[in-house]
N, C-alpha and C positions, 0 to 999 in steps of 0.2 A: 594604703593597707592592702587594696584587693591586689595589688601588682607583686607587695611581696609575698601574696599567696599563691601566685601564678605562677612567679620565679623559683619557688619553694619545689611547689607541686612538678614544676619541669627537671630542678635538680633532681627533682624523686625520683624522676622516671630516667633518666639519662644514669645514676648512679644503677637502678634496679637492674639493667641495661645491659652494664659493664657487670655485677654482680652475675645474671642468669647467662652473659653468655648471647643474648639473642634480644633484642627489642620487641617487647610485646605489644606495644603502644597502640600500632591500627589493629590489630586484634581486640584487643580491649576498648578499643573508641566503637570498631565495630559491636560488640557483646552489648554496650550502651546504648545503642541504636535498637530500637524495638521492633520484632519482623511487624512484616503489612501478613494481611491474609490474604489470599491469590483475588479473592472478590475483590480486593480493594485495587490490586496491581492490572489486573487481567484489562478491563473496559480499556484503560488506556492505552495497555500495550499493544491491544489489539486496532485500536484507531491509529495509535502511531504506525504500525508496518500495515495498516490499510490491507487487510487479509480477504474482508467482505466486499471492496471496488474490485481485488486482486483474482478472486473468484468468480464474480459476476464477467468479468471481462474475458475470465477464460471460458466459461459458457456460452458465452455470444461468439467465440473463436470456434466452439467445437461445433454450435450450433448453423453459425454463417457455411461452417465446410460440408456439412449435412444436407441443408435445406436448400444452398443459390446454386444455381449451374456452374458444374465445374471448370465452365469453361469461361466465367468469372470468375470464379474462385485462383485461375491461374493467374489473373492479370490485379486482383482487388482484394486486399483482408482487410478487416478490423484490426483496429491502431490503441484504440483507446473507446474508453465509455464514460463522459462526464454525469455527475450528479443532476444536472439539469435535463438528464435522458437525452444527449444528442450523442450520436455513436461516427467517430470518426474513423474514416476508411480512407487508406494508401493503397495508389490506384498508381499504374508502374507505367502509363503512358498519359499523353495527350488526349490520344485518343482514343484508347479506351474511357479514359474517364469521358469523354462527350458521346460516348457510346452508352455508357451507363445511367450519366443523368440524362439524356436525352428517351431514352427507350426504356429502362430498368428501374429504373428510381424508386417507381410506385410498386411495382408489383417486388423490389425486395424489402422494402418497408413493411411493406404489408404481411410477408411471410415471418416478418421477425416480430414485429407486434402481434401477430394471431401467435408464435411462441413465446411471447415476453411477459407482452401485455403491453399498450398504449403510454401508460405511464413509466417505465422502463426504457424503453426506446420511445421518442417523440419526434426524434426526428435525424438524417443522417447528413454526413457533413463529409464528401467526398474532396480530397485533395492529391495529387502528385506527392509521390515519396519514398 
């Protein structure tokens, strides 16, 4: 029985169809559909395009070109900032980078944690790239 109601209800809509000229069908499947309210939409949509890592990362970009010698900043930027607060930096030599961890390490940790805060940045993860 429920199949001839389904067969029924689709000839309905295929005949209204040919009758209006236009298929209303996703429009009216849409209209069925009950809006969300933005509180309900918003949390997720914003975890999904990751706007708040997307921001943080750009802060730690304006603040690295600010605060380290720019004569690091020629050779060394910020790549990325994972959740676990390790800030990874693309370092365009060899040797620079064994110039940076070797000599720099500490003291640019230090200036982004005294702007970060400790729990933000914990620790930096220098690699070629």
């Amino acid at each position: 029985m429920a199949t001839k109601s389904k067969s029924f209800a689709a000839a309905r809509s295929r005949v209204l169809a040919q009758w209006r000229g236009v298929d209303y069908a996703p429009l009216e499947a849409a209209r069925a559909t009950p809006a969300r309210l933005p509180g309900e939409v918003l949390p997720a949509l914003l975890k999904e395009l990751r706007l708040d890592a997307r921001q943080a990362e750009a802060e730690v970009v304006k603040v690295w070109n600010s605060l380290i010698d720019p004569v690091i900043t020629a050779h060394a930027q910020p790549a990325g900032l994972n959740k676990n607060g390790t800030l990874f930096v693309n370092v365009d030599s060899s040797v620079w980078l064994a110039e940076i961890v070797r000599y720099r390490r500490k003291e640019i940790i230090e200036r982004l944690q005294n702007s970060f805060g400790k729990s933000v940045i914990q620790k930096i993860s220098f690699r070629i790239g």
